[in-house]
N, C-alpha and C positions, 0 to 999 in steps of 0.2 A: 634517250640518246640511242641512234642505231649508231651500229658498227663500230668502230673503236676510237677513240678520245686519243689523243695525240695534244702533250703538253709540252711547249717549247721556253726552256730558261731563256729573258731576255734580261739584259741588262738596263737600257737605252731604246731609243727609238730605232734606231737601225736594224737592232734583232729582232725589234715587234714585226715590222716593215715586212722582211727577209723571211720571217716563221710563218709570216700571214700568206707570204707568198708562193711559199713553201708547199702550204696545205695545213698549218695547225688548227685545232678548233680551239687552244686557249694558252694562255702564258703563264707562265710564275714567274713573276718578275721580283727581283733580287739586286742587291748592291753587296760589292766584296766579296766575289767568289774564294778570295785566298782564305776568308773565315768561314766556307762555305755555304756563302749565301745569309744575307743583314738583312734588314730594313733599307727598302731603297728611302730617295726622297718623295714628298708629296707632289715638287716639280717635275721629276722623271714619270710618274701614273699619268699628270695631267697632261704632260708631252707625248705620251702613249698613244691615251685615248684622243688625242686631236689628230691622231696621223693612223688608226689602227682600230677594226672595231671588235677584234678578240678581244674576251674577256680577259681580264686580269686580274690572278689571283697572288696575293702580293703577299710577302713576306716580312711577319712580323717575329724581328729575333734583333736583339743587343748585343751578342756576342756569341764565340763558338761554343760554347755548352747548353747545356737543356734544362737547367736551372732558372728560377725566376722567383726573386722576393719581391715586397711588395713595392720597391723604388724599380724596381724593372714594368714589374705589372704597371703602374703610375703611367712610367714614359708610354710605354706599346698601346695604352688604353687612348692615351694625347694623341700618339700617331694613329691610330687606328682612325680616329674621326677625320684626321686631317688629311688621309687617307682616303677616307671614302668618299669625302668633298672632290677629291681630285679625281676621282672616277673607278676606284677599287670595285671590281664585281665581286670578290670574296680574298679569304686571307688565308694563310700558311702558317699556321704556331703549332706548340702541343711541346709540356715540357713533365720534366720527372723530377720527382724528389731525390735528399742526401742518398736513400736508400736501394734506390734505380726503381722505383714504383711510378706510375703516371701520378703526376701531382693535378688531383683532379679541381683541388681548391683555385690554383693559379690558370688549368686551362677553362674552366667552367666560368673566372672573372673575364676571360678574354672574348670568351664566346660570347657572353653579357653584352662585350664592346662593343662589339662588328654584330650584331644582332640586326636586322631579321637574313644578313648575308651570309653567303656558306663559306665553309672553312674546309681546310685539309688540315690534317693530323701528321705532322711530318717524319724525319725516320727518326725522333725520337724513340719512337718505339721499337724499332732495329735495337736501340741500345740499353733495353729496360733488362733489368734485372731476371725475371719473369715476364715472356715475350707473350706467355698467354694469356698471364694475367693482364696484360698489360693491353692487348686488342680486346678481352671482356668488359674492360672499363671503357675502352675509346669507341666503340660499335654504337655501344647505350647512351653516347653523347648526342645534345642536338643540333641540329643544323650542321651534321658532317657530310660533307660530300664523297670525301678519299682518304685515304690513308697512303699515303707516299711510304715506301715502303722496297726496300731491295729484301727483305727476309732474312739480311745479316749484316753486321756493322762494316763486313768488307765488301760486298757490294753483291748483283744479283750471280750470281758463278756460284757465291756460295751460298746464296740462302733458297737457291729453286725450291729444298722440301719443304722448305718453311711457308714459303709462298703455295705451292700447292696444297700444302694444309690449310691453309687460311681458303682456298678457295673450297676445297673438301666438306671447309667446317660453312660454308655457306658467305663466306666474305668475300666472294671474288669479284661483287658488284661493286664494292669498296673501294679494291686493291689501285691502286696507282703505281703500278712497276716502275721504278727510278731506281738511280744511284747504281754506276757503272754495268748498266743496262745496255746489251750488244745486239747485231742484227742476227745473232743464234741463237740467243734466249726468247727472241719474240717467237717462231711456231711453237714451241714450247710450252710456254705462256699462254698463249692461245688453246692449245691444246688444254689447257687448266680451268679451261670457263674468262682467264680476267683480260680485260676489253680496252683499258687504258694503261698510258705507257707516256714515262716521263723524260725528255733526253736534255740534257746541255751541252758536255767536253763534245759527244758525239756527232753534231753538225754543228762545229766548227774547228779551226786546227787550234786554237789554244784559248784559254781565257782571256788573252788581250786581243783577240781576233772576231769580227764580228761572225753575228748567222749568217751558214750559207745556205740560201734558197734550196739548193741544188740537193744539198744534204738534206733537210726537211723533206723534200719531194721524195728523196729514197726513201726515206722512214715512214713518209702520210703510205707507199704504196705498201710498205714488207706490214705494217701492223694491219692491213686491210684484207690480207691473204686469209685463207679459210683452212 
């Protein structure tokens, strides 16, 4: 990848459309932002990819916690194939145990699923117990592309040191800046070595409103700044 990676939440076709036009290089495509961000359907990927040829990296989650027994793993494994069929270029999971540890059993079954496709590691790890322990288990997993990631459970404002440690420690090829992610934090960020940057609330005016082009285009130029 040269230059900086620009990942646009879409819900529907419309935001694919709108983020492509924008200037995005790839999507997390997502259903029920109010739980934020489910498993869309397998119609909504295959309705993507007919009108849009960014990749889609699609998220697989049940519900709003970071848990997964083995009737969640079940469903997300079903959807995952049914998923791929529909044009999935990689997927969005990564969950933790009772404990807040990364549950490497249930993200290493999922990796299995979506196998030989790349995955992001999402901000479950914002929320581990042990933030470090918790990136030395997710680094050594395979076929990881990113790690979605604000560097704190309240979003990137507050976890800049955390994020630049991670780049510090050599993860900043990793890193996926998301999660209340501003046009202030990118030179910043940049300034830290990390080169991708994940937006949704912020090009467009609310979750029931679609992407604005217009917004993407500000964002493709501010993450491209040196």
């Amino acid at each position: 990848m040269t230059g900086s990676l620009l990942e646009v939440i879409a819900l529907n076709v419309r935001d694919a459309v709108a983020a492509e036009q924008g200037g995005a290089d790839r999507l997390e495509v997502v259903a029920d932002m109010a739980a934020d961000g489910l498993t869309p359907s397998p119609e909504t990927v295959a309705a993507i990819a007919a009108e849009c040829p960014l990749p889609q990296m699609v998220m697989l989650r049940c519900d709003a916690n970071f848990t997964a027994d083995t009737d969640v793993l079940d469903r997300l494994s079903r959807d995952a194939k049914e998923l791929k069929q529909a044009g999935a270029a990689g997927f969005v999971f990564g969950f933790l145990d009772g404990a807040g540890a990364v549950d490497l059993t249930a993200t290493e079954a999922l990796i299995h699923a979506v196998s030989p496709l790349p995955w992001t590691f999402h901000r479950a790890v914002d929320h581990a117990a042990d933030v470090q322990a918790a990136w030395r288990a997710v680094r050594l997993l395979p076929n990881l592309a990113t790690v979605l990631t604000s560097g704190a459970p309240t979003g990137v404002h507050d976890g800049l040191p955390v994020l630049k440690a991670r780049a510090d420690n050599g993860d900043g090829s990793i890193v996926l800046a998301g999660g209340g992610l501003r046009p202030a934090h990118v030179p910043v960020l940049l300034d830290y070595g990390i080169r991708a940057f994940h937006v949704g609330s912020a090009v467009r005016a609310s979750w029931s409103d679609p992407v604005e082009w217009r917004l993407v285009r500000q964002w493709r130029a501010l993450v491209e700044r040196d």
